[in-house]
C-alpha positions as CSV (number, residue, x, y, z in Angstrom):
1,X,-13.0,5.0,2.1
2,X,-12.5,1.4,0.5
3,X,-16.2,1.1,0.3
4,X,-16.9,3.5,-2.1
5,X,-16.1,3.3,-6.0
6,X,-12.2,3.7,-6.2
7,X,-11.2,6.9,-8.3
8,X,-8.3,5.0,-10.4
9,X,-7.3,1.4,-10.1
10,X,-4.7,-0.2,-11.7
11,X,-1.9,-3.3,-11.3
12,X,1.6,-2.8,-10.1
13,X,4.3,-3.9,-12.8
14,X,7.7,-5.3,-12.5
15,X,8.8,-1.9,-14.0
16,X,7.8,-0.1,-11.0
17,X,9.6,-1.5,-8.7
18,X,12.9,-0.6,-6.8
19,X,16.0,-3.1,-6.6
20,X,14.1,-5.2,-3.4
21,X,11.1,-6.2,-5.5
22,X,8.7,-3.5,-3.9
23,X,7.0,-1.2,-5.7
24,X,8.6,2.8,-5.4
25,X,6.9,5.2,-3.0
26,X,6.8,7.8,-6.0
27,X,4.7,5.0,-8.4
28,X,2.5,5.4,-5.5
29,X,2.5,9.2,-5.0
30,X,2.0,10.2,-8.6
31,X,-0.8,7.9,-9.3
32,X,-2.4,9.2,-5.8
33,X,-1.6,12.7,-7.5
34,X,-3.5,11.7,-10.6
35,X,-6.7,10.8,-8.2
36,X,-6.6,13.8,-6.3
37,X,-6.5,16.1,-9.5
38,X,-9.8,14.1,-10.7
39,X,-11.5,15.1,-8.1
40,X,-10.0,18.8,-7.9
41,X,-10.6,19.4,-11.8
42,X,-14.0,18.5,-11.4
43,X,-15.0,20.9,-8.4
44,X,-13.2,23.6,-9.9
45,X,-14.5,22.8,-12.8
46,X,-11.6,23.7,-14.5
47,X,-7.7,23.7,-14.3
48,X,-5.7,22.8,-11.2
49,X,-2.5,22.3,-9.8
50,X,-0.9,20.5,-6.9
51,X,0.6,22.7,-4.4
52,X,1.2,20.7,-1.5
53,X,1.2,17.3,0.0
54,X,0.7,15.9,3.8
55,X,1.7,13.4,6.2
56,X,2.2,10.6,3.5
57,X,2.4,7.2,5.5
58,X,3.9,3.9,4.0
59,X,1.8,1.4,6.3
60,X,2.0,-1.2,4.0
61,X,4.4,-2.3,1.2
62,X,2.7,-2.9,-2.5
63,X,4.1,-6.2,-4.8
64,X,4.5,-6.5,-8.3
65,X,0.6,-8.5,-9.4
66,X,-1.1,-6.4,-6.8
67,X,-4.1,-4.5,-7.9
68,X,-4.2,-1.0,-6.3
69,X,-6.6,1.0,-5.7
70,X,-7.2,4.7,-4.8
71,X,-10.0,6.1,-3.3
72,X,-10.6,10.0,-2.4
73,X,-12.5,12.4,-0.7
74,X,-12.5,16.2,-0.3
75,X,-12.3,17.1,3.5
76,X,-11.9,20.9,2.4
77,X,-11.8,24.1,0.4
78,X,-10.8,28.1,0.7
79,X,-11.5,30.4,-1.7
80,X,-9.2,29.1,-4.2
81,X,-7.6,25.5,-2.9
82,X,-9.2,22.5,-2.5
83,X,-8.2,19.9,0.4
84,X,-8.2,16.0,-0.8
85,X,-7.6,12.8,1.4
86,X,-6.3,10.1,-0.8
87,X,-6.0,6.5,0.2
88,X,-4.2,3.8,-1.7
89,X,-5.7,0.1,-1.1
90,X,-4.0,-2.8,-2.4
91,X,-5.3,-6.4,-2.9
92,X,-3.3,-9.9,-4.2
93,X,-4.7,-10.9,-7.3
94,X,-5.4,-14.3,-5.5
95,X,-7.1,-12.8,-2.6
96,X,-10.3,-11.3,-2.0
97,X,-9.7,-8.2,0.5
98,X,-7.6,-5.4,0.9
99,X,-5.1,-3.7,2.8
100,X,-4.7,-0.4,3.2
101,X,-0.8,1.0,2.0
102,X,-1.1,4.6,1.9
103,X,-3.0,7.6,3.1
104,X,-2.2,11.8,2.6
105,X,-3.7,15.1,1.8
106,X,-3.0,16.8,-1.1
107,X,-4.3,20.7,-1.3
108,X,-4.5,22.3,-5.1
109,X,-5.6,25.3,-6.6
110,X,-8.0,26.3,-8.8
111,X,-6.2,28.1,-11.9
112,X,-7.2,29.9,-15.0
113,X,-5.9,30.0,-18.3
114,X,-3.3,32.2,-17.3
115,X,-2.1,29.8,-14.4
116,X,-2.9,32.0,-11.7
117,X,-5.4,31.5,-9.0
118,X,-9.0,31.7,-9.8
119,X,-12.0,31.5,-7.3
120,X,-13.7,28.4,-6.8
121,X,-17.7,28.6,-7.5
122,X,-19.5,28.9,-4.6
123,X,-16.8,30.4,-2.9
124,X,-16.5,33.7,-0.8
């Protein structure tokens, strides 16, 4: 996925870090979360909510300076959820590629204004 625009990128900051110095899994997670909703609002087109994530890996750890970035890609969709594969990609501000720190799925659904499921368009 790292050779397609990233959805969000942003730099890691000594206030997101635990007490060894490395950034917190959840700093990852939530902006991962953030990602995956962009890309879920926009094929709903409308409302939706986070109801499950998969398999998250830590492969690789993520240091304060690091820019990170998180790239996305729908790999499914039901009536009313929508399947998302997230990767986060993180590169030294000195350096010129990337590694690869984090990878899951995260499955929403499609809600109305009453927070209730609603069909996707284009679905059955």
């Amino acid at each position: 996925m790292s050779d397609h625009d990233p959805i969000i990128r942003t730099v890691a900051m000594p206030a997101d870090t635990n007490p060894a110095g490395d950034i917190f899994g959840g700093w990852l997670m939530a902006h991962m979360d953030l990602a995956a909703g962009s890309l879920a609002t926009r094929r709903a087109k409308g409302r939706a909510a986070t109801v499950a994530v998969e398999a998250m890996s830590f492969l690789n750890p993520v240091l304060v300076g690091d820019e990170v970035s998180f790239y996305g890609a729908i790999v499914g969709t039901g009536r009313t959820s929508i399947r998302i594969r997230i990767e986060a990609w993180r590169r030294a501000r000195h350096e010129e590629h990337s590694i690869k720190v984090t990878e899951a799925i995260f499955t929403f659904v499609a809600i109305g204004s009453d927070r209730r499921p609603v069909p996707l368009e284009g679905s059955i």
